[in-house]
CHARMM-style PDB file with segment names, atoms N, HN, CA, C and O in Angstrom:
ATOM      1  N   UNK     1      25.887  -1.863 -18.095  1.00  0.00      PROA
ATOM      2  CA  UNK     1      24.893  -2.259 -19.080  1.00  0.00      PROA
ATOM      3  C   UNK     1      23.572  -2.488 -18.356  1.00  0.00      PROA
ATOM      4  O   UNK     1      23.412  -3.136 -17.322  1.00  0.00      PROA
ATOM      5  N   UNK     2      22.571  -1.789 -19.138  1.00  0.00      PROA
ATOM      6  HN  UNK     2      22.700  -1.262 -19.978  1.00  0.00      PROA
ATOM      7  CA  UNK     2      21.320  -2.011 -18.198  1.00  0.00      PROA
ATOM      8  C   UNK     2      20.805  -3.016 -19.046  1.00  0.00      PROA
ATOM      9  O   UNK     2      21.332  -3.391 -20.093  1.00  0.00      PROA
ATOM     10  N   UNK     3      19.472  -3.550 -18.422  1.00  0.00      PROA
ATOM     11  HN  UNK     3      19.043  -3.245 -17.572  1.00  0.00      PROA
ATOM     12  CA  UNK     3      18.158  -4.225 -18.804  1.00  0.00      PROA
ATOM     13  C   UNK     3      17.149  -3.590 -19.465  1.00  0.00      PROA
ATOM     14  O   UNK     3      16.711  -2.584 -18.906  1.00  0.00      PROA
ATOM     15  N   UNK     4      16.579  -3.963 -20.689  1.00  0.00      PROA
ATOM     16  HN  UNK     4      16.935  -4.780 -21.142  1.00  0.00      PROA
ATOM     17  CA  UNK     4      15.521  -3.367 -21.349  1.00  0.00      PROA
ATOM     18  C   UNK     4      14.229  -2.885 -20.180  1.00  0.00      PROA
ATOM     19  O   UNK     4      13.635  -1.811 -20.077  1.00  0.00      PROA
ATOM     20  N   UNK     5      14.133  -3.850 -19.584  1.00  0.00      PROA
ATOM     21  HN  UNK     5      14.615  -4.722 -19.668  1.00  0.00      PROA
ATOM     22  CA  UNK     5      13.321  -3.008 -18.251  1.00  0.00      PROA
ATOM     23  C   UNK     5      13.332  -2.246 -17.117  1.00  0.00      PROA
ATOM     24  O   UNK     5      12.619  -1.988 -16.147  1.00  0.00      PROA
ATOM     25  N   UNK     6      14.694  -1.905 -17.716  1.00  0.00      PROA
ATOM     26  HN  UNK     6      15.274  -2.115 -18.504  1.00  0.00      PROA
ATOM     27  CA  UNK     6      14.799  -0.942 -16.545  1.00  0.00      PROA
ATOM     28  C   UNK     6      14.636   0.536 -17.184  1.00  0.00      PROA
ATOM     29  O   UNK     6      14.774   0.831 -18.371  1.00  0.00      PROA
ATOM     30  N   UNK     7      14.253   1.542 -15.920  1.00  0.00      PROA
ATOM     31  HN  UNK     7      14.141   1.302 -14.956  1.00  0.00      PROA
ATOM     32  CA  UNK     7      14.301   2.940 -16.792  1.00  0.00      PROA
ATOM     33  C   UNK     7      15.422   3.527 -16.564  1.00  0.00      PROA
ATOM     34  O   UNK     7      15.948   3.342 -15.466  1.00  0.00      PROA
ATOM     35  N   UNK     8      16.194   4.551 -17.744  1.00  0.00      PROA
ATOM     36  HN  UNK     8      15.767   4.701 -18.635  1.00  0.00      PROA
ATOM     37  CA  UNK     8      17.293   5.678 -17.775  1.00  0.00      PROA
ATOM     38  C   UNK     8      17.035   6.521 -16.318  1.00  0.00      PROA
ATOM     39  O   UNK     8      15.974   6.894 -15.819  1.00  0.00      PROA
ATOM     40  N   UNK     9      18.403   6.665 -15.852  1.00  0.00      PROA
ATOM     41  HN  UNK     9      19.265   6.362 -16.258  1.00  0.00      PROA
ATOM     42  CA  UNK     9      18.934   7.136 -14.940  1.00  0.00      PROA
ATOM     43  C   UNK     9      17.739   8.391 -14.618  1.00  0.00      PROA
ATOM     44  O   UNK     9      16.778   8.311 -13.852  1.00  0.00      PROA
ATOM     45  N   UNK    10      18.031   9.203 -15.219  1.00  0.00      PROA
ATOM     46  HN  UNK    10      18.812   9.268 -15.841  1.00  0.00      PROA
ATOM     47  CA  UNK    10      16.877  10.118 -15.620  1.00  0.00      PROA
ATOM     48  C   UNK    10      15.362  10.679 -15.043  1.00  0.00      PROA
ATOM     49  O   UNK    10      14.965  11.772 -14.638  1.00  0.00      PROA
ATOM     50  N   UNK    11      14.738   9.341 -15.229  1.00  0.00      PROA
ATOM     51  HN  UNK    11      15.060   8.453 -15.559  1.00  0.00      PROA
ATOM     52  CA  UNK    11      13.592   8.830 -14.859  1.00  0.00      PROA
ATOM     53  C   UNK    11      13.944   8.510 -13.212  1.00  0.00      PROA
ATOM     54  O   UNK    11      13.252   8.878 -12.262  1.00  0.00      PROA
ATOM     55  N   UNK    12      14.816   7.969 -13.165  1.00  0.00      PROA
ATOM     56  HN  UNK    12      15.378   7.670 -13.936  1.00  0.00      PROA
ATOM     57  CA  UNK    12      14.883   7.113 -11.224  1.00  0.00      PROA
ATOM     58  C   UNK    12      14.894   7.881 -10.882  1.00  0.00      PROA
ATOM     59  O   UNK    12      14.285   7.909  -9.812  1.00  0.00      PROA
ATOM     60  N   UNK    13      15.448   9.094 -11.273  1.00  0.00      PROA
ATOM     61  HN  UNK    13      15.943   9.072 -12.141  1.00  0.00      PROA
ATOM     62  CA  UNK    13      15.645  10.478 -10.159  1.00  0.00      PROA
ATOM     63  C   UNK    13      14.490  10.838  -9.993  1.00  0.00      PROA
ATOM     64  O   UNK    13      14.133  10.626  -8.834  1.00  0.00      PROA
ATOM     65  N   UNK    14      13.209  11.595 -11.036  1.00  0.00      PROA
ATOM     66  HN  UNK    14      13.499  11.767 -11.978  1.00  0.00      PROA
ATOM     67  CA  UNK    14      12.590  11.568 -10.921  1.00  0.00      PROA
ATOM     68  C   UNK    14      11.226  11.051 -10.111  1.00  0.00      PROA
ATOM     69  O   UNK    14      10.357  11.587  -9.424  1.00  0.00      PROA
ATOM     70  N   UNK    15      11.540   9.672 -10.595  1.00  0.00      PROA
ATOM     71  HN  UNK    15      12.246   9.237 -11.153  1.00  0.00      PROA
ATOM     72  CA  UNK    15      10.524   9.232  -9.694  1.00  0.00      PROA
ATOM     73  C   UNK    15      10.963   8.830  -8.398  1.00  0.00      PROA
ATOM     74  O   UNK    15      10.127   8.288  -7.675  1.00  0.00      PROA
ATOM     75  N   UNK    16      12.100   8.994  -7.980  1.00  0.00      PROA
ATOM     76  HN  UNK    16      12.779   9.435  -8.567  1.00  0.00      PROA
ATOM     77  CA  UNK    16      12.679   9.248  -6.415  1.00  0.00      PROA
ATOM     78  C   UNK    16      11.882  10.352  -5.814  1.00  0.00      PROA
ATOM     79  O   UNK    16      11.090  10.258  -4.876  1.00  0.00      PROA
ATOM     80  N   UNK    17      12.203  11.392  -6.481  1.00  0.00      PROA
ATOM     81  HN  UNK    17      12.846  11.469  -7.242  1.00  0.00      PROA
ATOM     82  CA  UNK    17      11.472  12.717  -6.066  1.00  0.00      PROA
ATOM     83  C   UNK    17      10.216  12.606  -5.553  1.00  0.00      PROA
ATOM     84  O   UNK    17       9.851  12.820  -4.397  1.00  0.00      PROA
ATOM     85  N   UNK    18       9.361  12.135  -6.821  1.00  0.00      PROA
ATOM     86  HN  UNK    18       9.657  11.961  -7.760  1.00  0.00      PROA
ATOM     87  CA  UNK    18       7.525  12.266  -6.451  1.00  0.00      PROA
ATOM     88  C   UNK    18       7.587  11.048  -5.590  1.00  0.00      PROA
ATOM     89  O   UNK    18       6.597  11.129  -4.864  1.00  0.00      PROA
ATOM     90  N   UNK    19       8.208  10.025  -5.319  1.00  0.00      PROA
ATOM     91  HN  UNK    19       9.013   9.959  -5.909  1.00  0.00      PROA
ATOM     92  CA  UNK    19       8.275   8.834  -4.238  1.00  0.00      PROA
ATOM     93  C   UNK    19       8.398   9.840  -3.033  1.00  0.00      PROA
ATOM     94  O   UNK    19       7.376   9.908  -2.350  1.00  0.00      PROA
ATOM     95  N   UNK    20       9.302  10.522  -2.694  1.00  0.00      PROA
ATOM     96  HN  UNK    20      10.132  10.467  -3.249  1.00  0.00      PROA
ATOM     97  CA  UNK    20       9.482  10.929  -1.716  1.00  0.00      PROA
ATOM     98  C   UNK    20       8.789  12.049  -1.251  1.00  0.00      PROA
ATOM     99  O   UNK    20       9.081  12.442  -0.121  1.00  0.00      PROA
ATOM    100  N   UNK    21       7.803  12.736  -1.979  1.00  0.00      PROA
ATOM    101  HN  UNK    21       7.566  12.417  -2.897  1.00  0.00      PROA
ATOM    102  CA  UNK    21       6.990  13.952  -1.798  1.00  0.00      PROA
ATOM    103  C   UNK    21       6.009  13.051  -1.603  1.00  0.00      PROA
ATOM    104  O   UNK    21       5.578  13.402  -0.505  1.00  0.00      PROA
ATOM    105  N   UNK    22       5.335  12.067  -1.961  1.00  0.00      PROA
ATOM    106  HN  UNK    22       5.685  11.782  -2.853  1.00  0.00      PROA
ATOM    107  CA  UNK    22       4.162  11.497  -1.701  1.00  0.00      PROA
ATOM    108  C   UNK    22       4.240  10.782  -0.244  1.00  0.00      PROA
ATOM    109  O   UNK    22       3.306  10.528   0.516  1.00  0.00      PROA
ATOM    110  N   UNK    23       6.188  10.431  -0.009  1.00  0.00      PROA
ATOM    111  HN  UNK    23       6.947  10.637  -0.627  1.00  0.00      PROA
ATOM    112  CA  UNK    23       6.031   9.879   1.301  1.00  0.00      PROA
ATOM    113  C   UNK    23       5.832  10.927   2.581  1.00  0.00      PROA
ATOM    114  O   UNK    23       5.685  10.493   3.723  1.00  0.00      PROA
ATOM    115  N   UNK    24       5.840  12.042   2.340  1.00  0.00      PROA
ATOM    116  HN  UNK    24       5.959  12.395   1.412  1.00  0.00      PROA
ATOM    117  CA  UNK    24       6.365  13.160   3.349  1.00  0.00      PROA
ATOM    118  C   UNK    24       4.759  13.686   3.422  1.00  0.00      PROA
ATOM    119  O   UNK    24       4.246  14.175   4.429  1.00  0.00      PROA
ATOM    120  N   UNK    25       4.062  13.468   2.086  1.00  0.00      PROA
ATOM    121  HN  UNK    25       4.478  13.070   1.268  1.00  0.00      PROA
ATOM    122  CA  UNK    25       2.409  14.197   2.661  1.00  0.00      PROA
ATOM    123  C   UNK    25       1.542  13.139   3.186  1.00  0.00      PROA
ATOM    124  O   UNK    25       0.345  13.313   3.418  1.00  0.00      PROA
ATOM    125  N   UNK    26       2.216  11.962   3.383  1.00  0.00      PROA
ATOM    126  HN  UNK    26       3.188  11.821   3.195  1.00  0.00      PROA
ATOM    127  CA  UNK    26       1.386  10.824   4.147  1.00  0.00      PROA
ATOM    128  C   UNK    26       1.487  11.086   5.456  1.00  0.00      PROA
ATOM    129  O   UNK    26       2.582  11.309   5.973  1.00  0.00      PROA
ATOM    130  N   UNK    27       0.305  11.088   6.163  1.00  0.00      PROA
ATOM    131  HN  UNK    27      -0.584  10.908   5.743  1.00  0.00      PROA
ATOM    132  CA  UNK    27      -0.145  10.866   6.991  1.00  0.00      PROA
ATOM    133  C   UNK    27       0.029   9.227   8.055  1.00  0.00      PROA
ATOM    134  O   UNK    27      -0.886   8.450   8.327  1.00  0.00      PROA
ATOM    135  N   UNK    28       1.143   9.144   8.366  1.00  0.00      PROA
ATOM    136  HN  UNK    28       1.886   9.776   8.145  1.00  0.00      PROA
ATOM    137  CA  UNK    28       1.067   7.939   9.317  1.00  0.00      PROA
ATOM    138  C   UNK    28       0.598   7.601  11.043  1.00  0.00      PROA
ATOM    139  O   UNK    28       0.778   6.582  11.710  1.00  0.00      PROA
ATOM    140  N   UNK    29      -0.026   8.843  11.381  1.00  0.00      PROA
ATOM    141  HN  UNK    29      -0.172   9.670  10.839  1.00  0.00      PROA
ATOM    142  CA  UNK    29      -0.807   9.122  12.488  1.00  0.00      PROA
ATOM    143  C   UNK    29      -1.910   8.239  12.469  1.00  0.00      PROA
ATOM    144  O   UNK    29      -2.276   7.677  13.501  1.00  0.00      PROA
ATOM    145  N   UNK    30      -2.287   8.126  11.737  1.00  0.00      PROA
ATOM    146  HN  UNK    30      -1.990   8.584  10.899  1.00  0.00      PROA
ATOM    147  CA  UNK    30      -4.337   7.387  11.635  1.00  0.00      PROA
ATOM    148  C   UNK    30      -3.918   6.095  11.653  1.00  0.00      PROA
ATOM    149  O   UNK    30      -3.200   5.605  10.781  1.00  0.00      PROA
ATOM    150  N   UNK    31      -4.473   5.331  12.923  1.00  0.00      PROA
ATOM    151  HN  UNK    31      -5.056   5.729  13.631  1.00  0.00      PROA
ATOM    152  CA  UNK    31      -4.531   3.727  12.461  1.00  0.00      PROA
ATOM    153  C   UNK    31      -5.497   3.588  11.662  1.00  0.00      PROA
ATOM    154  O   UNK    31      -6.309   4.437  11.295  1.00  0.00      PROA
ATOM    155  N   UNK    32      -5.402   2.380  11.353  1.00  0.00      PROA
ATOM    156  HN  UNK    32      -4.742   1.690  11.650  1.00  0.00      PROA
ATOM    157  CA  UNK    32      -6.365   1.167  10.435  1.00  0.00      PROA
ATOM    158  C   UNK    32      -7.588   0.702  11.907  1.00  0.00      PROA
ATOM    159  O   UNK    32      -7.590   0.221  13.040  1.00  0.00      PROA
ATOM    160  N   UNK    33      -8.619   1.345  10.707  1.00  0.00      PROA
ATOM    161  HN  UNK    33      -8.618   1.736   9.787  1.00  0.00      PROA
ATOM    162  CA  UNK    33      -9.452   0.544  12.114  1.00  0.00      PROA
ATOM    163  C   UNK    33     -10.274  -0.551  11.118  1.00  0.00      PROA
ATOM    164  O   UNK    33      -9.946  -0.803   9.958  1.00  0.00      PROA
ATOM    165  N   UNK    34     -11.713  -1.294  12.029  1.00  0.00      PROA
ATOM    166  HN  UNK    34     -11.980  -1.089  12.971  1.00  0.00      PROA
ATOM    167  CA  UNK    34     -12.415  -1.764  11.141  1.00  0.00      PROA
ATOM    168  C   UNK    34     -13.350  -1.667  10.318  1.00  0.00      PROA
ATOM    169  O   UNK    34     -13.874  -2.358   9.444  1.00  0.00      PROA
ATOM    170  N   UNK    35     -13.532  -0.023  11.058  1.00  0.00      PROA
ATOM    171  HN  UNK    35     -13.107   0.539  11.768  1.00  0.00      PROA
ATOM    172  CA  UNK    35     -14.309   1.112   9.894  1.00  0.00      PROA
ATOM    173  C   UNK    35     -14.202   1.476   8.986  1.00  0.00      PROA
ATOM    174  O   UNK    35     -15.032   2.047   8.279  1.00  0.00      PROA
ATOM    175  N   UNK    36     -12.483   1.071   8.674  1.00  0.00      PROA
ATOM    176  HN  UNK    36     -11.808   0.607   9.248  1.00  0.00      PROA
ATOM    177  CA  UNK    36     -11.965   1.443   6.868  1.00  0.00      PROA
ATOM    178  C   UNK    36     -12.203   0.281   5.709  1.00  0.00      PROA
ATOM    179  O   UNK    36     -11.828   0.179   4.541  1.00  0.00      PROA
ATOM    180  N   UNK    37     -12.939  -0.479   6.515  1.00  0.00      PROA
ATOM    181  HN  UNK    37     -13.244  -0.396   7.464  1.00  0.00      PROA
ATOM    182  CA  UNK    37     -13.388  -1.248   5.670  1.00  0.00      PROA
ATOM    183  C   UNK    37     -14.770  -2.063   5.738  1.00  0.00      PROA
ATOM    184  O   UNK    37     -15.247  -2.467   6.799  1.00  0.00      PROA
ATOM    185  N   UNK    38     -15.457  -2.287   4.254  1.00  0.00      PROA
ATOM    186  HN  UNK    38     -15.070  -1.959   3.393  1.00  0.00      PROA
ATOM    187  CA  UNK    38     -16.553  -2.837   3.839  1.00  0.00      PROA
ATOM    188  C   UNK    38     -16.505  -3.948   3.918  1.00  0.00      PROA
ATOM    189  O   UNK    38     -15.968  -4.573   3.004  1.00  0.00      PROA
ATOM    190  N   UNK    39     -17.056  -4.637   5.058  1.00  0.00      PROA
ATOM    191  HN  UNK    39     -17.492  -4.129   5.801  1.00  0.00      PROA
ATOM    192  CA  UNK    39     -17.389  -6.116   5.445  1.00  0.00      PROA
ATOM    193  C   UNK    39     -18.730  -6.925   4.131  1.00  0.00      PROA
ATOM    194  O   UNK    39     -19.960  -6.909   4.172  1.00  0.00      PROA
ATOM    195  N   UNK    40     -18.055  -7.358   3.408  1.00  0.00      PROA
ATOM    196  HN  UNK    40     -17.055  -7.371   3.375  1.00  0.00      PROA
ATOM    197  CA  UNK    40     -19.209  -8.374   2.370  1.00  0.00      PROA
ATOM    198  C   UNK    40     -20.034  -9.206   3.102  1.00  0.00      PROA
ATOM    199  O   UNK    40     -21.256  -9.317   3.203  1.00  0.00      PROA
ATOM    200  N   UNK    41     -18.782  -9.939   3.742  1.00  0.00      PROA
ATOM    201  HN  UNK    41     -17.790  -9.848   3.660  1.00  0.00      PROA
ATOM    202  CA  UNK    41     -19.591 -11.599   3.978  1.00  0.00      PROA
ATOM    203  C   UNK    41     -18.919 -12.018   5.126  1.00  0.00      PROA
ATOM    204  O   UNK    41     -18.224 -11.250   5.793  1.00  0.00      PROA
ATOM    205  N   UNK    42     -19.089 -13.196   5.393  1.00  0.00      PROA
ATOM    206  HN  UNK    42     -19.654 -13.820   4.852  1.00  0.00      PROA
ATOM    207  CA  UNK    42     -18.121 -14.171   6.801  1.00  0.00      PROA
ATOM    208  C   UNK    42     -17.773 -15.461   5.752  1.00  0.00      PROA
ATOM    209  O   UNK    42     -18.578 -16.230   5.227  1.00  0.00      PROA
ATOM    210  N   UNK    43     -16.287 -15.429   5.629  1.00  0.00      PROA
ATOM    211  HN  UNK    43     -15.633 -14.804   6.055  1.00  0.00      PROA
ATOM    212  CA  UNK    43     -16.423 -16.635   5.190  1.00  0.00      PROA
ATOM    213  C   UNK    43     -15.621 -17.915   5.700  1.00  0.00      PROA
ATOM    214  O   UNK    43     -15.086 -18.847   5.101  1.00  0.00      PROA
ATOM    215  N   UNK    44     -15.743 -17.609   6.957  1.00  0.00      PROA
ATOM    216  HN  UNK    44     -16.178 -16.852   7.445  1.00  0.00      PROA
ATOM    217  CA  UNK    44     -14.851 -18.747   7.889  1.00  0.00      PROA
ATOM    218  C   UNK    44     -15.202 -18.409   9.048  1.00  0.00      PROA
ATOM    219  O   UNK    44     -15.299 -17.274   9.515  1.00  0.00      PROA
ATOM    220  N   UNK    45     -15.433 -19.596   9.616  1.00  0.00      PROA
ATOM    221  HN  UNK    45     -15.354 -20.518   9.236  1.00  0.00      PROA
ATOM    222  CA  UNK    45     -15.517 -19.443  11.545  1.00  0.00      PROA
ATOM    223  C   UNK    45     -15.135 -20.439  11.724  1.00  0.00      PROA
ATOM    224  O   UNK    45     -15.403 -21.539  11.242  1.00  0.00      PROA
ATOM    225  N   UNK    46     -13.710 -19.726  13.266  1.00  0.00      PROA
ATOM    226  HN  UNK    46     -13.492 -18.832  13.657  1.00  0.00      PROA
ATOM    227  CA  UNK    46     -12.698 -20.833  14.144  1.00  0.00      PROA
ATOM    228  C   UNK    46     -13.021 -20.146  15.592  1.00  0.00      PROA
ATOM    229  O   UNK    46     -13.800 -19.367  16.141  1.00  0.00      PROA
ATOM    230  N   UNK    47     -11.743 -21.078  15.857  1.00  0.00      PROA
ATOM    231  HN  UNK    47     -11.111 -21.711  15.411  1.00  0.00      PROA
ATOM    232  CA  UNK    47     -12.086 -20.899  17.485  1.00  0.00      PROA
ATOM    233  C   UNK    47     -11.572 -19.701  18.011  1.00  0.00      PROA
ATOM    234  O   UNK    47     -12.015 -19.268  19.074  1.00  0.00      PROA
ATOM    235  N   UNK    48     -10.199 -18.793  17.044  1.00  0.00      PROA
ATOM    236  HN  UNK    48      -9.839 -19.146  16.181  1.00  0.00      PROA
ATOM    237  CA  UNK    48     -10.333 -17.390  17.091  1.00  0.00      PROA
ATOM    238  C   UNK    48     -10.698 -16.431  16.880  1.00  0.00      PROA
ATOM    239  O   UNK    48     -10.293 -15.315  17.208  1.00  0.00      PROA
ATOM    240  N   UNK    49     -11.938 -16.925  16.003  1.00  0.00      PROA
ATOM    241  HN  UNK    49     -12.267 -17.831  15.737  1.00  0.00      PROA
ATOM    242  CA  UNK    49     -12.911 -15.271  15.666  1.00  0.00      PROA
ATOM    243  C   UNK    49     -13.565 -16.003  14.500  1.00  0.00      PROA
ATOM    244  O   UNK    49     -13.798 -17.211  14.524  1.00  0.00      PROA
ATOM    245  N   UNK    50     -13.827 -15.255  13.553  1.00  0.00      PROA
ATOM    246  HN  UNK    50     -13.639 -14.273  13.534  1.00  0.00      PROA
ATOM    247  CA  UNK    50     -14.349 -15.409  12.022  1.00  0.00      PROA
ATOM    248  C   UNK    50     -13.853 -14.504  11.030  1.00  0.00      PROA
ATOM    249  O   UNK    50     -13.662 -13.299  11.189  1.00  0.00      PROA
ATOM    250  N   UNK    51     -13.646 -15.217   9.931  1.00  0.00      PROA
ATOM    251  HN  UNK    51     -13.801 -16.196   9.802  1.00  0.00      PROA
ATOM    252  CA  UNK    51     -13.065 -14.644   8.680  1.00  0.00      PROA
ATOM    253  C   UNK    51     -14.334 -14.107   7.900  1.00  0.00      PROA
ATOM    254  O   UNK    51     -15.378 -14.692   7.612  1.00  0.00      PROA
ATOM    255  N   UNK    52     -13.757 -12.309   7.553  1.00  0.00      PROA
ATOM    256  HN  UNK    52     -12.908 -11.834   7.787  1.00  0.00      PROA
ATOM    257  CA  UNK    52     -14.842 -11.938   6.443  1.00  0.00      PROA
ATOM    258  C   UNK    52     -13.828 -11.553   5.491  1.00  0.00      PROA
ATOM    259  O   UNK    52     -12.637 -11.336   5.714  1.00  0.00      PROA
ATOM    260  N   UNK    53     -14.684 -11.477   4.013  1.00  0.00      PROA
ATOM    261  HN  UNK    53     -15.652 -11.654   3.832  1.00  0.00      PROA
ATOM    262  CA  UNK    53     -14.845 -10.773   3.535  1.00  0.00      PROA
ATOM    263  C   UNK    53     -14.831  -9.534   2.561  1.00  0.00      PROA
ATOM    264  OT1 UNK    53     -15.830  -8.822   2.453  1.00  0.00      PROA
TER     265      UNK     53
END
């Protein structure tokens, strides 16, 4: 017996599939640098650095 929130068998397969095609064209080579992101503001300074943003 399922849960009204869950989806028909059907569907899981499905979206197993495009889950797993979207995981296979990712790219996990590229780090995270701090260029991938838009610094706003500073909104904390400690004795290990400062918080932005």
């Amino acid at each position: 017996m399922s849960s009204p929130d869950e989806a028909p068998a059907s569907d899981n397969g499905a979206l197993a599939k495009e889950l797993n095609a979207l995981v296979e064209s990712t790219n996990f080579d590229d780090k995270i640098c701090l260029e991938d992101f838009t610094l706003i503001r500073v909104i904390g300074k400690g004795s290990f650095g400062k918080v932005t943003l």
